[in-house]
C-alpha positions in Angstrom: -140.6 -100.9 -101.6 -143.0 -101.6 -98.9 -140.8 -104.1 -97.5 -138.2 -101.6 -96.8 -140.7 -99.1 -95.8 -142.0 -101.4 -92.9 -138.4 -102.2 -92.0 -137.3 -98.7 -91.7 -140.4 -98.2 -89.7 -139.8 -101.0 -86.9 -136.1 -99.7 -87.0 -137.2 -96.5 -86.5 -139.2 -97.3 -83.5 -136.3 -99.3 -82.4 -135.2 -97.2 -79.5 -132.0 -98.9 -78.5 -130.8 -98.9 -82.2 -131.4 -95.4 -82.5 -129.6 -94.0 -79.6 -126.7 -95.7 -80.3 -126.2 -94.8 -84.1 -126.9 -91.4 -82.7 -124.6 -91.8 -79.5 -121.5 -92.7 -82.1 -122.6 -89.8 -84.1 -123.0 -87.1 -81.7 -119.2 -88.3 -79.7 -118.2 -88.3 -83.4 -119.2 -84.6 -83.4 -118.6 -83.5 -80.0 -115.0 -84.6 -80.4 -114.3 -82.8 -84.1 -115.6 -79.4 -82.4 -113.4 -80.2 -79.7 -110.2 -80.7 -82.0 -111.8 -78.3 -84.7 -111.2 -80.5 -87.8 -113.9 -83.7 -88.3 -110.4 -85.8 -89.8 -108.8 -85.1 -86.1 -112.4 -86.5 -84.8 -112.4 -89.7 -86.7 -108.4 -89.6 -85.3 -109.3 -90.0 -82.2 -111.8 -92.8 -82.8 -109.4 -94.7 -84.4 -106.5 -93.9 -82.3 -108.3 -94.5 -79.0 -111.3 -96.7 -79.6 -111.8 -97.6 -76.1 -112.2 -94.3 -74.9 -114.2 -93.1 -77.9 -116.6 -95.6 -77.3 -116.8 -95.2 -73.6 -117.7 -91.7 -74.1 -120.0 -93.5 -77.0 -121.9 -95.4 -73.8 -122.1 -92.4 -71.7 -124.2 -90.9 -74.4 -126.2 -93.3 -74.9 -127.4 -94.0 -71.6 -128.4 -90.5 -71.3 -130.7 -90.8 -74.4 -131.9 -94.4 -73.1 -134.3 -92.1 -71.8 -136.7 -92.7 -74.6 -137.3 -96.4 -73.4 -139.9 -94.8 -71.0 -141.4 -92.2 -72.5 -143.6 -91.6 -75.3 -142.5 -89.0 -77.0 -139.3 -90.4 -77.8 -138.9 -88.3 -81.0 -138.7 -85.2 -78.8 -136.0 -86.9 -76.1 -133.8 -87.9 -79.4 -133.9 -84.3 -80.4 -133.6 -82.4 -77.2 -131.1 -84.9 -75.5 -129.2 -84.5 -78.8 -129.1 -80.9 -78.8 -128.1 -81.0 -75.5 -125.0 -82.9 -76.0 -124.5 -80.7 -79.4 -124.7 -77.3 -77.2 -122.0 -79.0 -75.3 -119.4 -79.7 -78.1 -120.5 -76.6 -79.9 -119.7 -74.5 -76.6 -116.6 -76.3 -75.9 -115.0 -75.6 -79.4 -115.9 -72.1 -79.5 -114.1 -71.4 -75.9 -111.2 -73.7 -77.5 -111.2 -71.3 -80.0 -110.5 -68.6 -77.4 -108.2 -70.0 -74.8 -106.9 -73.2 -74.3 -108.7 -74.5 -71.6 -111.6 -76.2 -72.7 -115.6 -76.0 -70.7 -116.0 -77.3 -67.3 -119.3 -76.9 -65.5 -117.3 -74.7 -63.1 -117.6 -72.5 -66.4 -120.8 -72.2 -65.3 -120.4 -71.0 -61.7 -118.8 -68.1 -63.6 -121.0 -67.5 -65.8 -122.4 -64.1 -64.7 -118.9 -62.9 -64.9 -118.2 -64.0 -68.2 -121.6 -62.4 -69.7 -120.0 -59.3 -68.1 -117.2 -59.0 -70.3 -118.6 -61.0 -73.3 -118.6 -57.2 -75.7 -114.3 -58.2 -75.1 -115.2 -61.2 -77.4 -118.1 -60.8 -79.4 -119.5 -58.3 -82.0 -122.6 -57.0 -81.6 -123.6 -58.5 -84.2 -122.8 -61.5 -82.9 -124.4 -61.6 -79.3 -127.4 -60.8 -81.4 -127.3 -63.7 -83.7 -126.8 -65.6 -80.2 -129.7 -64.7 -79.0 -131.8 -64.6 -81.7 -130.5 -68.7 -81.8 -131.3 -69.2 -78.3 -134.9 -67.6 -78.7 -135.1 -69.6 -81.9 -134.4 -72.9 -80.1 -136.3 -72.5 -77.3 -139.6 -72.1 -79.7 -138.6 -75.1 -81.3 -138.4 -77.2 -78.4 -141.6 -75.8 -77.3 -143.1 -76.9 -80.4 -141.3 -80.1 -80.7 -142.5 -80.9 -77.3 -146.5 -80.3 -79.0 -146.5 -81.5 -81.7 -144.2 -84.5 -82.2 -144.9 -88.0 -82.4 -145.8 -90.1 -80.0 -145.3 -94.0 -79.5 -148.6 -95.5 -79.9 -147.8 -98.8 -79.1 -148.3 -99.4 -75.2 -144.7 -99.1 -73.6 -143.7 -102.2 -71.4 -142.5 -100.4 -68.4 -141.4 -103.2 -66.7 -139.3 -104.4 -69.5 -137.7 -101.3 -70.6 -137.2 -100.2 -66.7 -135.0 -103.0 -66.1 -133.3 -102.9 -69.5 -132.5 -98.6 -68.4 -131.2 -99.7 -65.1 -129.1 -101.9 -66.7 -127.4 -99.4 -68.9 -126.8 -97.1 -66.2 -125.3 -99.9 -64.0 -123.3 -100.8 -67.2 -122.1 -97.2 -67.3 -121.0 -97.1 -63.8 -119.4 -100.5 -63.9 -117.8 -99.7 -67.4 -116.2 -96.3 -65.4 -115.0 -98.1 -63.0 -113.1 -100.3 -65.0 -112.2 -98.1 -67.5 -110.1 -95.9 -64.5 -108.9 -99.4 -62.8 -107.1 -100.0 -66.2 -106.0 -96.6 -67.1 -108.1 -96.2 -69.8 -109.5 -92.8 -67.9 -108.1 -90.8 -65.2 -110.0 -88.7 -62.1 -107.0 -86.7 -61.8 -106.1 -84.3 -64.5 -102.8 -82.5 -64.7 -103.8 -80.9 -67.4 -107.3 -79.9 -68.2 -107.1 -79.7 -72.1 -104.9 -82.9 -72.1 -107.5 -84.7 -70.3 -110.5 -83.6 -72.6 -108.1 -84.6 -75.5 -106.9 -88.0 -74.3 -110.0 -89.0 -72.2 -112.9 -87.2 -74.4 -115.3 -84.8 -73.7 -118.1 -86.3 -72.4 -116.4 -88.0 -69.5 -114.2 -84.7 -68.6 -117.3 -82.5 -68.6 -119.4 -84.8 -66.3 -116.0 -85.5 -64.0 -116.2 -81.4 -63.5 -119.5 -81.3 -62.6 -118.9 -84.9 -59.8 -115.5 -84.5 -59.1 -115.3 -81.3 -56.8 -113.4 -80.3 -53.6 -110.7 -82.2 -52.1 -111.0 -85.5 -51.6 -109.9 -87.3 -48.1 -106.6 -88.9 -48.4 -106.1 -93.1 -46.8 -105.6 -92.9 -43.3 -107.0 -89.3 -42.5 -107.3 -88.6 -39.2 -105.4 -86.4 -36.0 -102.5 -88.7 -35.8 -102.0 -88.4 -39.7 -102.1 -84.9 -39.7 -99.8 -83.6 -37.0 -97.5 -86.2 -38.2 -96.4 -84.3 -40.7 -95.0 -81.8 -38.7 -91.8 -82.5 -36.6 -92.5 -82.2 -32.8 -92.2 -78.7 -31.9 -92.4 -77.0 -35.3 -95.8 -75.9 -34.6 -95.2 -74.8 -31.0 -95.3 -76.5 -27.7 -99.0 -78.1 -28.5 -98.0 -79.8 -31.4 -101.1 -77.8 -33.3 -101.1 -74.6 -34.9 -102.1 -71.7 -33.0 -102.9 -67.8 -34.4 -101.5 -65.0 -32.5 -102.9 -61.5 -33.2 -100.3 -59.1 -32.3 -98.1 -56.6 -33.4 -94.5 -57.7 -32.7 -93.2 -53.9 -32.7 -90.7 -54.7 -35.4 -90.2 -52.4 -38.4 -90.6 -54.8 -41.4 -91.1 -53.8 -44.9 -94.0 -53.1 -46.9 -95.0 -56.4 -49.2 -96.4 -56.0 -53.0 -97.4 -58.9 -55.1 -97.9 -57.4 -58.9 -100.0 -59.9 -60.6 -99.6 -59.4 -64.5 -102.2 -60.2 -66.7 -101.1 -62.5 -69.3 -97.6 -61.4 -68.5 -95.0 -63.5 -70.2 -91.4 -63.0 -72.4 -93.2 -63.1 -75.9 -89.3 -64.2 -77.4 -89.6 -67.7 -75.3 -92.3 -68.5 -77.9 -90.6 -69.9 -81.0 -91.4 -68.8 -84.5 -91.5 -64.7 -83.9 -89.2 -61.9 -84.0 -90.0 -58.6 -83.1 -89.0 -54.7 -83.8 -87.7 -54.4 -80.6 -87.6 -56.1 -76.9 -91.4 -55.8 -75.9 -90.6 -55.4 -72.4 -86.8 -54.4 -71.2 -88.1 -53.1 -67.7 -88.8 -56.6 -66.5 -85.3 -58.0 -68.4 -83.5 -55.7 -66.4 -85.3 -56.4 -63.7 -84.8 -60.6 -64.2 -81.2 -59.5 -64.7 -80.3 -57.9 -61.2 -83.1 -59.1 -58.9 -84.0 -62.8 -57.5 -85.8 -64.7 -60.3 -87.0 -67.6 -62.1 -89.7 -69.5 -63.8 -92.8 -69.8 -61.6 -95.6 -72.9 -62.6 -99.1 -72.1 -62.1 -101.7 -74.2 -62.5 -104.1 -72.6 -65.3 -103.5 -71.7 -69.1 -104.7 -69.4 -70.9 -107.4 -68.2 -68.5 -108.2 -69.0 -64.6 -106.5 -65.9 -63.6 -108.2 -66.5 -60.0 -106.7 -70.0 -59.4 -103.3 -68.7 -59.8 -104.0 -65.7 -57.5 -105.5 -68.4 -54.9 -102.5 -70.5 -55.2 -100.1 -67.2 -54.1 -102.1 -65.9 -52.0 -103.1 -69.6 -49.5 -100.0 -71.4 -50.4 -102.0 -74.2 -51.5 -102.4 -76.4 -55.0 -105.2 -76.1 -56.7 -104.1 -79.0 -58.5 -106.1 -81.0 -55.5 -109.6 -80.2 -56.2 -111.6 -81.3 -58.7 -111.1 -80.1 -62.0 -111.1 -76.8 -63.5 -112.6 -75.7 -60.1 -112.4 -72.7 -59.0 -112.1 -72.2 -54.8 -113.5 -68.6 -55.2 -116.3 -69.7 -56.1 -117.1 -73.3 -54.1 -115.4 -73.1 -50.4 -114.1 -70.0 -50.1 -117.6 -68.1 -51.2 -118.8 -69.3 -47.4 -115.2 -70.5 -45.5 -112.3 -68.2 -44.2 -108.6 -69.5 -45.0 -105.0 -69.2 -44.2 -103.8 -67.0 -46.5 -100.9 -64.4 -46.7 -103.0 -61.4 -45.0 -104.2 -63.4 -42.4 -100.4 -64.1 -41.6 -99.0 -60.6 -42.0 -102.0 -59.1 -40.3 -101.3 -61.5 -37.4 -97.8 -59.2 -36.6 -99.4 -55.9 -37.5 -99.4 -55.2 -41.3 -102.9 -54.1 -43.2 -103.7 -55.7 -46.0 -104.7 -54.6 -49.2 -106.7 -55.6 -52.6 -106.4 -53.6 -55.6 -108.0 -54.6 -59.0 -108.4 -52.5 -62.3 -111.4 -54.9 -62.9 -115.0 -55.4 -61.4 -115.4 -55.7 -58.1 -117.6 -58.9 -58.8 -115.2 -61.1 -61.3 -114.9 -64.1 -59.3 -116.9 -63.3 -56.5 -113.4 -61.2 -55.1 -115.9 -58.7 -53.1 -116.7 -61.8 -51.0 -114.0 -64.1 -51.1 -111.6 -61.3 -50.0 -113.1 -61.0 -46.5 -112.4 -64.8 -46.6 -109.1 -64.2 -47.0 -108.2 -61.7 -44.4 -108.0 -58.0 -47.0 -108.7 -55.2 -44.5 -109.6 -53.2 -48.0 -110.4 -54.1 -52.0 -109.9 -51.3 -54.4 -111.7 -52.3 -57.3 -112.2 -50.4 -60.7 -115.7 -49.0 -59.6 -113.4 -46.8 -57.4 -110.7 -45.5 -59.6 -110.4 -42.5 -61.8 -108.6 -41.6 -64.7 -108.9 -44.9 -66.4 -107.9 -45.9 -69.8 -108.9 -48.4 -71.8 -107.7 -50.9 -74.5 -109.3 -51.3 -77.7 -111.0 -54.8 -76.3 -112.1 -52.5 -73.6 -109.8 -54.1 -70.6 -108.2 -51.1 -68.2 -104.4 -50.0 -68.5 -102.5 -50.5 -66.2 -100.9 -47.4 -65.9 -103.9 -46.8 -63.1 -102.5 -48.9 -60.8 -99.5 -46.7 -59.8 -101.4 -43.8 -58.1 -103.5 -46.8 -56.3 -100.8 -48.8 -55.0 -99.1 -45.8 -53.2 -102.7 -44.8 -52.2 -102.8 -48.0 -50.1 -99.1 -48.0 -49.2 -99.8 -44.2 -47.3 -103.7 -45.1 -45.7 -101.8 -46.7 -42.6 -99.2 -46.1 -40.3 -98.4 -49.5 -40.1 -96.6 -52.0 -42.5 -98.9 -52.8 -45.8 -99.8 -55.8 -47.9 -100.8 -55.2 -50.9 -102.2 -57.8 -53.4 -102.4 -55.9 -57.1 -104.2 -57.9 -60.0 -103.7 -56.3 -63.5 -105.5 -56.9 -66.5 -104.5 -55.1 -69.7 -102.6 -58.1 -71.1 -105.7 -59.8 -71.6 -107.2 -61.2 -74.7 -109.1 -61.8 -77.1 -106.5 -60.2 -79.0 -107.7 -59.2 -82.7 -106.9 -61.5 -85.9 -106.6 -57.9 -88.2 -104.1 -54.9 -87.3 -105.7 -52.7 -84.7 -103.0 -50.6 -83.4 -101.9 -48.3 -86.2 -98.6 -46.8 -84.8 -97.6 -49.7 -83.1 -94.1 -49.5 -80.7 -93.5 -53.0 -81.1 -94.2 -54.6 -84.2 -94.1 -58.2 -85.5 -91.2 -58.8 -88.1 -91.9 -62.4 -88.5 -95.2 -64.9 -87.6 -96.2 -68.4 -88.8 -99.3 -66.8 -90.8 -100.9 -63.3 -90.8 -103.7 -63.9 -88.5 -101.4 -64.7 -85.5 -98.8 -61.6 -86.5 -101.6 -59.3 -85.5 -102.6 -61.2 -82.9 -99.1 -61.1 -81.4 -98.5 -57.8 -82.5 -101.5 -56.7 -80.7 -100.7 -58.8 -77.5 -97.1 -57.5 -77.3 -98.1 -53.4 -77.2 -100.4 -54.4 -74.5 -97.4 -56.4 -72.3 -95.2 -53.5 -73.6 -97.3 -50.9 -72.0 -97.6 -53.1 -69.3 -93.6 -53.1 -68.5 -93.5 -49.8 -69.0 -95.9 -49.2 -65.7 -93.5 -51.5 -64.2 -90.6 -49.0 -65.3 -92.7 -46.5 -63.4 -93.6 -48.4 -60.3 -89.9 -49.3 -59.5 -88.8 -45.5 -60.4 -91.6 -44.3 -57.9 -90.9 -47.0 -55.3 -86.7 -46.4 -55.2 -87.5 -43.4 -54.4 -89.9 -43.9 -51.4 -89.2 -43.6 -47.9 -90.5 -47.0 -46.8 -88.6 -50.7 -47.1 -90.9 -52.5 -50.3 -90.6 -55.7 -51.5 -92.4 -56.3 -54.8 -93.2 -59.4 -56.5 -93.7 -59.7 -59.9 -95.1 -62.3 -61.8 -97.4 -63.1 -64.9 -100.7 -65.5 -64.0 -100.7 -67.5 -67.0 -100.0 -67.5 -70.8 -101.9 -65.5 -73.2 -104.6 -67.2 -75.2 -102.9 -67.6 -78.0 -101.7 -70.3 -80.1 -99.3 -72.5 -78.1 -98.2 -75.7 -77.6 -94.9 -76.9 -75.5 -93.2 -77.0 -78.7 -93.3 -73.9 -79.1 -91.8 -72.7 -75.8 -88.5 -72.8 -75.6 -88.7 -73.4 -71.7 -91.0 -76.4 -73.1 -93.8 -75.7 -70.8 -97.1 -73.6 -71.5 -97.9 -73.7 -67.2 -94.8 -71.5 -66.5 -94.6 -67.7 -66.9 -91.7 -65.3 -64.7 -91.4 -64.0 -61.6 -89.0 -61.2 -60.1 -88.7 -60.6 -56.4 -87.3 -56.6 -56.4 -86.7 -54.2 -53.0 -85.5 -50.8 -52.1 -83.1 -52.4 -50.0 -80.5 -54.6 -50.1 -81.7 -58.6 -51.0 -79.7 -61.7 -52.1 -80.6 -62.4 -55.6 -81.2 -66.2 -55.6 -82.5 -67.1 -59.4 -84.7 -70.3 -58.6 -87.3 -71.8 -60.5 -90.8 -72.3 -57.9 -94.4 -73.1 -58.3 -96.7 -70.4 -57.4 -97.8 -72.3 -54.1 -94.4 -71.7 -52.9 -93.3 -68.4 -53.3 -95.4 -66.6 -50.3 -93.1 -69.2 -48.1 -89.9 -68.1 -49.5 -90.3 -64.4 -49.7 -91.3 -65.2 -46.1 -88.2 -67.1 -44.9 -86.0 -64.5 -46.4 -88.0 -62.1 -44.5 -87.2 -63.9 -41.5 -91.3 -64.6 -41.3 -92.1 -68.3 -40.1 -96.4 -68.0 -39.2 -98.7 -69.7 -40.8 -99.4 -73.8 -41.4 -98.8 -73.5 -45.4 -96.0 -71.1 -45.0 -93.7 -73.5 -42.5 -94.5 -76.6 -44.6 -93.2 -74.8 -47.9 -90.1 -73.7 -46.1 -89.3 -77.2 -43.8 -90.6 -80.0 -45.9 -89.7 -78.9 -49.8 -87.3 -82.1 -50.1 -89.5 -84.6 -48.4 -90.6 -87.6 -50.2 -94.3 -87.2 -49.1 -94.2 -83.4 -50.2 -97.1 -83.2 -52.7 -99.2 -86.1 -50.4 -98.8 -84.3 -47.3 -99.8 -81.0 -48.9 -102.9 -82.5 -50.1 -103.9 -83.6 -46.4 -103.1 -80.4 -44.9 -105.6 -78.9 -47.5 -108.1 -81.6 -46.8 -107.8 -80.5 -43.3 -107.8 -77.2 -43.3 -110.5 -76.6 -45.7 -113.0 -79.7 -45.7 -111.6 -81.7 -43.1 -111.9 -81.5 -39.0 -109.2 -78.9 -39.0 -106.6 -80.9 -36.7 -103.9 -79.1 -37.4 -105.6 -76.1 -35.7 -106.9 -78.2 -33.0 -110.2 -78.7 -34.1 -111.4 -75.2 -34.8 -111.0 -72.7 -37.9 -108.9 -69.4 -35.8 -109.8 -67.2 -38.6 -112.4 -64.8 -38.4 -114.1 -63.3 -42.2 -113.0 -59.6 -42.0 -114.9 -56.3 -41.9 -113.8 -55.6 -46.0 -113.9 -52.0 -47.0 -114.7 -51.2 -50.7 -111.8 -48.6 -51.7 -108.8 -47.9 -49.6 -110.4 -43.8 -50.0 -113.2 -43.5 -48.0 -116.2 -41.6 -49.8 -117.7 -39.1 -48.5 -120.9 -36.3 -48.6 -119.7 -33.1 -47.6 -122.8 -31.2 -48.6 -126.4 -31.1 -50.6 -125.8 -28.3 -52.7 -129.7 -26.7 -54.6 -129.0 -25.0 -57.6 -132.2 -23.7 -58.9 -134.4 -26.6 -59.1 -131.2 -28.9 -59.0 -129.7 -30.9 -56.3 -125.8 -32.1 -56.6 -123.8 -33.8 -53.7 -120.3 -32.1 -52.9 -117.8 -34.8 -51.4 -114.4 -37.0 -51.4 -113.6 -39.8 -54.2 -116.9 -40.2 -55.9 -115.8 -42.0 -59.4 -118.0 -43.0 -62.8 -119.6 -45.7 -60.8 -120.9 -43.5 -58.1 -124.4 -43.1 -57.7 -126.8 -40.9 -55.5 -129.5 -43.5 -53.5 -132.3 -42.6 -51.5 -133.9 -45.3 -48.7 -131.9 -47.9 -50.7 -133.2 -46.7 -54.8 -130.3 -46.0 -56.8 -131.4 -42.4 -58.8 -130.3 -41.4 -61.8 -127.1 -39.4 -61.7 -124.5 -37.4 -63.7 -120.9 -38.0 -62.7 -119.4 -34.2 -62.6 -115.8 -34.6 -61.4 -114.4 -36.1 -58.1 -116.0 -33.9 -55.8 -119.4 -33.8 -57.3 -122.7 -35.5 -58.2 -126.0 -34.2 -60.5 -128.8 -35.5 -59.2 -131.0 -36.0 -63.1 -134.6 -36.7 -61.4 -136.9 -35.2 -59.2 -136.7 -36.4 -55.6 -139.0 -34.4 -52.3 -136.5 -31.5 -51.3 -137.6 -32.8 -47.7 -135.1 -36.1 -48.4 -132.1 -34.5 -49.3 -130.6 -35.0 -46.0 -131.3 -38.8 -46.4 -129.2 -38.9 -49.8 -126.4 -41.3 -50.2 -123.6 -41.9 -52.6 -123.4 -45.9 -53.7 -121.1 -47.7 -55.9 -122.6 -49.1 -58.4 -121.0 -51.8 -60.7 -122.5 -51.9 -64.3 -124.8 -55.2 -63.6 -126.2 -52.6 -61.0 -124.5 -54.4 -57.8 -123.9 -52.3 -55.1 -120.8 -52.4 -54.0 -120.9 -49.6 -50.9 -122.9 -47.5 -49.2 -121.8 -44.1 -47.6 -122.6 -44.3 -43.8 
């Protein structure tokens, strides 16, 4: 017995052995959470051994650690819990869309602590927490009170044998991608994690950012992709401001929330057609399938994609622009172009102001204004607590009549989104679910299609309102990306989960050209039928869709424009950050009103999220209509006349200040 005691013991002290017993067990892990079954985890092991044990050797050099330290007990644990937090995390967002974590996850992670009541019970976030506080006390104590090595550490030995794993990782990287056992670009985010593993996907977020310089970059390279002359006389883009005096008409991109033709997933029937408005629309107006680049979530990379022309395909992955480059760098984008003839442009959102850093990024893209839910009334919520869209109606034509001028206006919905409910919700339900797979995802769908069905019936309302208006409108409609819901391209009967619908509908007279596109490309060809031909991204979509370097050239124009030396504007960025104004309806203080020993503010367009500020403090105030404002503490009479009215977003942002 003592034998095998002091052979457990040298084992145990062992460092090398024990990281990797637990490197294979922790991938083993990670990977099962990832696929949500430990059978599907062994799968992959045996399926794809090379890549299992690559992600195997990543582990273990980070918990190689141990060689030079002491407390090698506590590096085990909290290098292993570590790496456990990560599958853990990445199963449970599995388990809620179908993209899986990327550390760009965490650039958004304010935002998605925001909306985290959508997902969780209460009962839940407290368990979170309580498990968070719980760890962190053990890690404290874990850190005191663990064993230490007692046997002097040879630093120069184990030094050298660290380096060596490292330069064994980077080697083994380098020829794992040189022979196609990994990738650095991913088509397909949750293909990637499933093919290439976890551990290697997660850390390629976190390196693999921004666009990368293309062979052969330089000004020769660039303008060569242009003919001579396309760009004008000096061969390089050039931004003129101006209003050309024509009368063009107004320009609405609808972006829908989840928005997709529930019957193109196999295995479902329903009561009745969940949304006939936008059938009848596909039926008469221009129309197609339209790819975007996210699924199930990443609602902003789509929107970037419309909006710049460009492929977000290019940067690293599951990065998000808004909140990398375009957080500090202006961009071509639609409203710089239209605002370059005369048009204003326009942002409306039923959301927060803050999701995705929009209240900054949209100066970056050229928005005159950003109407945000902090600055809407009358809203109505879903039972997960997202706006209706019904909202959006009185704010669209609230943009359309703030100028004289032609208007763009960008609209980004967001009732269709999930988590939709595994038990019935909706008890008088217009659309119900005759047939599902299993009971779980017939409420799921069930609740998902009343959502998509209120949300074509605002699009019944738009169009009605819109015929009927005495301005030329072009409206595009279009859904950002599946739901998060259960599908795979078997399912779909287009055999794609990266393509929802678009419809291109007018007031007036259009050619209906059904056409499949990607979302990069349809600002260009609205455009061109438009007769519009401005902007770098817009001419290449139009003039170089059939050439063989197509997708290669794109990529170098993006370079370019974005993290490059900007040739193809002749060395310098033309495009200014814009002057954004929070709501397209100006608030306003009319009057300080005292009622007894009370003090309310009378004024224009004060909402829920309007608050009465003194030298920059935000007081505490009752919302009373509209027009007016309680004023619920006690503030020096004297000040009155230095009382604003903020917006306050419910992280306790201010969004504006009245003047």
């Amino acid at each position: 017995m003592e034998k095998y005691k002091q052979f457990f013991m040298k084992y145990l002290h062992n460092a090398v052995a024990i990281c990797i017993v637990l490197s294979l067990a922790l991938n083993l892990i990670i990977e099962s959470l990832a696929r949500h079954s430990l059978a599907s985890g062994f799968s992959f092991f045996l399926n794809s051994p090379l890549v299992f044990m690559y992600n195997v050797f990543i582990i273990f050099a980070t918990l190689s650690l141990a060689l030079l330290i002491k407390r090698r007990v506590f590096v085990y644990v909290a290098f292993s819990a570590l790496w456990l937090a990560l599958g853990l995390t990445n199963g449970i967002i599995l388990a809620e869309r179908m993209t899986p974590f990327t550390t760009n996850d965490l650039a958004v992670l304010s935002d998605g602590l925001s909306i985290v009541t959508n997902y969780l019970s209460i009962t839940e976030i407290i368990l979170a927490c309580v498990g968070v506080v719980i760890g962190i006390i053990l890690t404290i104590l874990l850190f005191k009170f663990a064993p230490r090595k007692k046997d002097r550490i040879n630093y120069k030995k184990n030094l050298a044998l660290f380096l060596a794993i490292w330069i064994g990782v980077i080697g083994a990287t380098d020829l794992a991608i040189k022979t196609k056992v990994v990738d650095t670009f991913f088509g397909n985010l949750a293909y990637a994690y499933r093919d290439y593993g976890v551990p290697y996907c997660f850390i390629n977020t976190w390196m693999n950012t921004g666009i990368r310089q293309s062979a052969g970059y330089s000004q020769e390279s660039i303008k060569s992709i242009f003919d001579k002359g396309e760009l004008g006389d000096q061969n390089y883009a050039q931004v003129k401001v101006q209003d050309d005096g024509k009368q063009h008409p107004n320009i609405i991109f609808l972006q829908m929330e989840s928005f997709i033709d529930p019957t193109l997933v196999k295995g479902f029937t329903y009561s009745t057609d969940p949304i006939p408005n936008f059938r009848k629309l596909e039926k008469n107006y221009s129309s197609g399938y339209l790819t975007v680049p996210v699924v199930g979530a990443g609602t902003a990379n789509t929107e970037f994609e419309m909006l710049t022309g460009m492929s977000v395909k290019f940067f690293g992955p599951g990065e998000y622009p808004y909140k990398s480059i375009l957080m500090d760098e202006t961009c071509e984008s639609v409203p710089y172009e239209l605002n370059s003839i005369g048009y204003s442009s326009h942002a409306v959102h039923d959301h927060r102001a803050v999701f995705y850093g929009r209240n900054k990024v949209f100066a970056n893209l050229g928005f005159n204004t950003f109407t945000s839910v902090e600055y809407m009334n009358h809203v109505v919520r879903t039972p997960k607590n997202w706006a209706k869209d019904y909202v959006l109606t009185d704010q669209i034509f609230d943009a359309l009549e703030s100028t004289d001028n032609e208007d763009f206006i960008y609209t980004c919905s967001v009732q269709g989104h999930g988590k939709y409910p595994t038990e019935k919700v909706i008890e008088d339900p217009e659309v119900v679910v005759t047939d599902a797979p299993t009971e779980d995802l017939k409420w799921q769908y069930e609740y998902y299609v009343n959502q998509i069905h209120e949300m074509d019936q605002f699009l019944g309302e738009l169009t009605d309102r819109l015929k009927k208006y005495d301005e030329k409108v072009v409206l595009v409609i279009y859904g950002d990306h599946l739901p998060a819901l259960e599908m795979t391209e078997d399912q779909m009967v287009n055999g794609s989960i990266f393509q929802t619908q678009y419809v291109i509908w007018s007031n007036f007279p259009m050619k209906k050209i059904p056409k499949d596109m990607y979302a990069y490309q349809v600002a260009a060809d609205v455009f061109d039928r438009l007769g519009f031909h401005m902007g770098v991204m817009t001419k290449y979509h139009q003039n170089h869709q059939g050439s063989q370097t197509y997708k290669a050239d794109m990529k170098k124009l993006e370079y370019d424009m974005l993290y490059g030396k900007k040739y193809i504007f002749n060395g310098q960025n033309p495009y200014k950050k814009t002057d954004l104004q929070m709501g397209v309806k100006p608030i306003k203080i009319t009057d300080v009103v005292r009622v007894g020993d009370k003090l309310y503010i009378k004024g224009e367009n004060f909402t829920e999220f309007s608050k009465i500020s003194l030298d920059g403090k935000i007081l505490k105030t009752i919302f009373l209509g509209s027009s007016i404002l309680g004023l619920q503490e006690e503030v020096d009479l004297n000040a009155a006349g230095r009382m604003k009215v903020s917006q306050v977003e419910k992280n306790k942002e201010i969004l504006s200040t009245t003047e």
